[in-house]
C-alpha positions in Angstrom: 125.7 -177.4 158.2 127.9 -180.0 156.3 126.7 -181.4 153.3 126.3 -185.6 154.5 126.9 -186.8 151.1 130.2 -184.9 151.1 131.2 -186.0 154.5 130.4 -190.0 153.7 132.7 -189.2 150.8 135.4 -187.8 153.0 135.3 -191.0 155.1 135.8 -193.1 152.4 139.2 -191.6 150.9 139.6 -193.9 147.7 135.4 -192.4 146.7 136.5 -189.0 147.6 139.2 -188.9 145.1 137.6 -190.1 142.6 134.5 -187.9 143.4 136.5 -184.5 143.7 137.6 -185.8 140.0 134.7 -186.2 138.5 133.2 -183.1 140.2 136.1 -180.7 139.7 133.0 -177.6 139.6 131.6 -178.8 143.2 133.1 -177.1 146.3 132.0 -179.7 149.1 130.4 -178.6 152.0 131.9 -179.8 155.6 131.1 -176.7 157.6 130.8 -177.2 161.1 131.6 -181.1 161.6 134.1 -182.9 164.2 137.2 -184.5 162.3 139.2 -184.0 165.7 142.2 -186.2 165.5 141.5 -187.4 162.3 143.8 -188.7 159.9 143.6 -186.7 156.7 147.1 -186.6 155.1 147.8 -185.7 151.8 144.1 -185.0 151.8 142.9 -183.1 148.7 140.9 -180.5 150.2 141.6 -177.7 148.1 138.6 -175.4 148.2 136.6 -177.4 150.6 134.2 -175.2 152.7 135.2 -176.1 156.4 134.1 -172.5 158.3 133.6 -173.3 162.2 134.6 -177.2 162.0 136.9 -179.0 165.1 140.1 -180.6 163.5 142.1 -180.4 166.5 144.8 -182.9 166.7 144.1 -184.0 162.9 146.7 -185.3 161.0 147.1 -182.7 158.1 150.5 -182.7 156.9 151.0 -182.8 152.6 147.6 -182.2 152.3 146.4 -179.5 149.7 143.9 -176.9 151.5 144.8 -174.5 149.1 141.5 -171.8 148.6 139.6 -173.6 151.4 137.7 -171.5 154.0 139.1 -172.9 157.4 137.8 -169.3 159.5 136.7 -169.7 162.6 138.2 -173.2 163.0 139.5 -175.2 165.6 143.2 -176.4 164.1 145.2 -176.7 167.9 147.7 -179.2 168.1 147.1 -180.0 164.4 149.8 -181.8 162.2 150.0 -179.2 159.4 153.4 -180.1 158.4 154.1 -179.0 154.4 151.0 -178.4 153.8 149.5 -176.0 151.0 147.7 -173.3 152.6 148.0 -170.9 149.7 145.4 -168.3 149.5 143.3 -169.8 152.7 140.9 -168.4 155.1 141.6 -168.9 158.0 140.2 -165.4 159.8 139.8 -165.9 163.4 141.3 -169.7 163.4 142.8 -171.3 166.5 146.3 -172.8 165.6 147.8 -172.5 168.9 150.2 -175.5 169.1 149.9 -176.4 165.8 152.9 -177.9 163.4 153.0 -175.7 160.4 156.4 -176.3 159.8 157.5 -176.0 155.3 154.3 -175.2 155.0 152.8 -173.2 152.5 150.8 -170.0 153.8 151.5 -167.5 151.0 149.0 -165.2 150.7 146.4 -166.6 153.3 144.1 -164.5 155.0 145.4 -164.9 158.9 143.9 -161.9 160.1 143.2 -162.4 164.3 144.3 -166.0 164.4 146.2 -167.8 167.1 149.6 -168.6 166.1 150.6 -169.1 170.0 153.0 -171.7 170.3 152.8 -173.1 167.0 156.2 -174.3 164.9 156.4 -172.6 161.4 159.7 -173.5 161.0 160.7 -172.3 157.3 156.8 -171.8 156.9 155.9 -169.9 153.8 153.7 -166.8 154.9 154.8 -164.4 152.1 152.2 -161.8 151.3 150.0 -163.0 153.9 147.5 -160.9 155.7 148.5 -161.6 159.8 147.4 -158.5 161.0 146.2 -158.4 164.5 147.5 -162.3 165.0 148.7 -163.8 167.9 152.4 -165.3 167.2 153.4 -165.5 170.4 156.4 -167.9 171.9 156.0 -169.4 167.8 158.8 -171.4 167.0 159.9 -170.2 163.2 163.5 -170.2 162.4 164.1 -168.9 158.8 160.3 -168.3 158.1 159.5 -166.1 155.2 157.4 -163.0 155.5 158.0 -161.1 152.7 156.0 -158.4 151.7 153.7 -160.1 154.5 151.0 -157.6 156.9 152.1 -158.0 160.6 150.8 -154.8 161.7 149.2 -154.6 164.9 150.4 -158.3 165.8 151.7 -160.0 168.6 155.4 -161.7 168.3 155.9 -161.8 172.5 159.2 -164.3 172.6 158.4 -165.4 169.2 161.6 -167.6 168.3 161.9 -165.9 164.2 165.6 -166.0 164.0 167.3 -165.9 160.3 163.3 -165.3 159.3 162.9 -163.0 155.8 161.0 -159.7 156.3 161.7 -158.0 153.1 159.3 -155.5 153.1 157.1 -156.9 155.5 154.4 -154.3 157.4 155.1 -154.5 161.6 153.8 -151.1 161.6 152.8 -150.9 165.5 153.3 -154.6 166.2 154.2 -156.1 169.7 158.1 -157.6 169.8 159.1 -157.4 173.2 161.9 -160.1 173.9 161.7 -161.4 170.2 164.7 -163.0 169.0 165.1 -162.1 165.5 168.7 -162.9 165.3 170.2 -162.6 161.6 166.4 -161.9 160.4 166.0 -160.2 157.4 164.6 -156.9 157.5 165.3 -154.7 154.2 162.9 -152.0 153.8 160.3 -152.9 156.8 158.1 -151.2 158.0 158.6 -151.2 161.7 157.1 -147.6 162.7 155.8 -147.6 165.8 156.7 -151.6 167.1 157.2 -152.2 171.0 160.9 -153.8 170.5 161.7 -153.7 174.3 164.7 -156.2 174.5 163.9 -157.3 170.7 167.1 -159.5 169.8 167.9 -157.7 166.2 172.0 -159.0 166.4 173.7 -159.4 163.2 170.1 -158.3 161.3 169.5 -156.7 158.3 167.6 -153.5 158.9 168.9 -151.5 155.6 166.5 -148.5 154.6 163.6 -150.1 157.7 161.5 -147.2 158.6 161.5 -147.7 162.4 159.8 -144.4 163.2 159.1 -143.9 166.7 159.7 -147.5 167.6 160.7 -149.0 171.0 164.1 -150.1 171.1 164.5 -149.7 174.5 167.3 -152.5 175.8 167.0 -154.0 172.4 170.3 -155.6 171.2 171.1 -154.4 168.1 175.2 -155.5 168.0 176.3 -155.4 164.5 172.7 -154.9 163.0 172.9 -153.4 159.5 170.8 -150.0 160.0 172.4 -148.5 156.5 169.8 -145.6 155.6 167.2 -146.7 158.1 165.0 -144.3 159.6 165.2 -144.0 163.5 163.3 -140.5 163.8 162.0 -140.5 167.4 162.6 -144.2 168.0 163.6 -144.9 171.8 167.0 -146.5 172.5 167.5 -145.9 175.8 169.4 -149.1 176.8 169.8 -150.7 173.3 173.4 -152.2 172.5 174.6 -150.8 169.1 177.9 -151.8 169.2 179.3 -152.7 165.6 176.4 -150.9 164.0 176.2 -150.5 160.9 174.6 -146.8 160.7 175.5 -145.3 157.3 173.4 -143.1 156.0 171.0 -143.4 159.2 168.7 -141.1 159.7 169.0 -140.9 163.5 168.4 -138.1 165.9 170.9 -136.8 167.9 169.7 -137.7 171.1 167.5 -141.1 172.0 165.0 -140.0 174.1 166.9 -140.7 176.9 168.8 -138.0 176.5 171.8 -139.7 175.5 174.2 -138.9 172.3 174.2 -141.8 169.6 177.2 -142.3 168.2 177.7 -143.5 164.8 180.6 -145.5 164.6 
């Protein structure tokens, strides 16, 4: 349970400060407790121990949480506008509906959260672990997921359009009717992904390893595929027209049977 000197502190912003000053060694303790639609911005939080608490609806955005275990906690509908995530736990969290938008989420552990519906517009998840999470119908126009691990995740109608995915894993991940318009894609991994009616127009998908991915009605028009890897990938229905596809490794035939041209 939450340590109740460090939660009286919390209450009393100007005492906190000054406390988390004088105690720079101490990582307070505020597991478990119910700051629901509390107002915490620009809160200096970084470290804090807040594993299994309710902040739903808080007001979080500038606030440093950078370090800080947030796993297992209740963030939905949170105001987490520019805040700094960096290197946070957050391992089974419930952000669905959250504002995340210029915030910082490099390197965070996201593994099995809910990112349904939430807005990361221009969010910062660069080498972030987000295997196995839920971004579903999330609103993130030029996000950044370099070198980030999607795999296994779920981007159902995500809205990721001009995002950066240099190098990013999607090894088997879930994009069906994702719009990832102008995205970024140089050197992804994107083996194995269900892409059925992905948006991929005017993307960058130089030397992606799409191995045996699912391409079927995807729109690919005038997608950069220069030295990608398409071995065994489906494309039955896809629109390649204006493809780039030097140095493609395609087969012959899509699965469907029918001859890609490269043109």
């Amino acid at each position: 349970m939450a340590n109740r000197e460090h939660l009286a502190l919390l209450e009393k912003e100007i005492n906190w400060l000054t406390w988390r000053q004088d105690n720079p060694k101490v990582t307070p303790d505020l597991r478990d407790i119910d700051l629901t639609g509390k107002n915490l911005q620009e809160a200096y939080l970084f470290g804090v121990n807040l594993r299994g608490s309710h902040l739903q609806e808080a007001i979080l955005n500038h606030a440093n949480l950078e370090n800080a275990d947030l796993s297992q906690v209740n963030l939905s509908e949170a105001n987490l506008n520019y805040a700094n995530l960096q290197n946070a736990n957050l391992i089974g969290a419930n952000l669905r509906q959250a504002s995340l938008n210029y915030a910082n989420l490099s390197q965070a552990n996201l593994i099995g959260t809910s990112l349904r519906n939430t807005q990361i517009k221009g969010a910062d998840f660069s080498r972030a672990q987000l295997n196995r999470t839920n971004l579903s119908e999330a609103l993130g126009q030029n996000a950044n997921f370099c070198e980030a691990d999607l795999s296994q995740g779920i981007l159902y109608e995500a809205e990721l359009q001009g995002a950066y995915f240099y190098r990013a894993n999607l090894s088997q991940a879930q994009l069906i009717q994702a719009h990832l318009c102008q995205a970024y894609l140089f050197r992804a991994n994107l083996t194995e992904i269900k892409g059925d009616h992905c948006d991929l127009r005017w993307s960058n998908l130089t030397q992606a390893n799409l191995q045996g991915a699912n391409l079927s009605g995807a729109n690919l028009t005038e997608a950069n595929l220069s030295y990608a890897d398409l071995r065994g990938a489906n494309l039955q229905g896809a629109n390649l027209r204006g493809a780039i596809l030097i140095g493609t490794n395609l087969d012959k035939y899509s699965s469907s049977g029918h001859i890609i041209q490269k043109c």
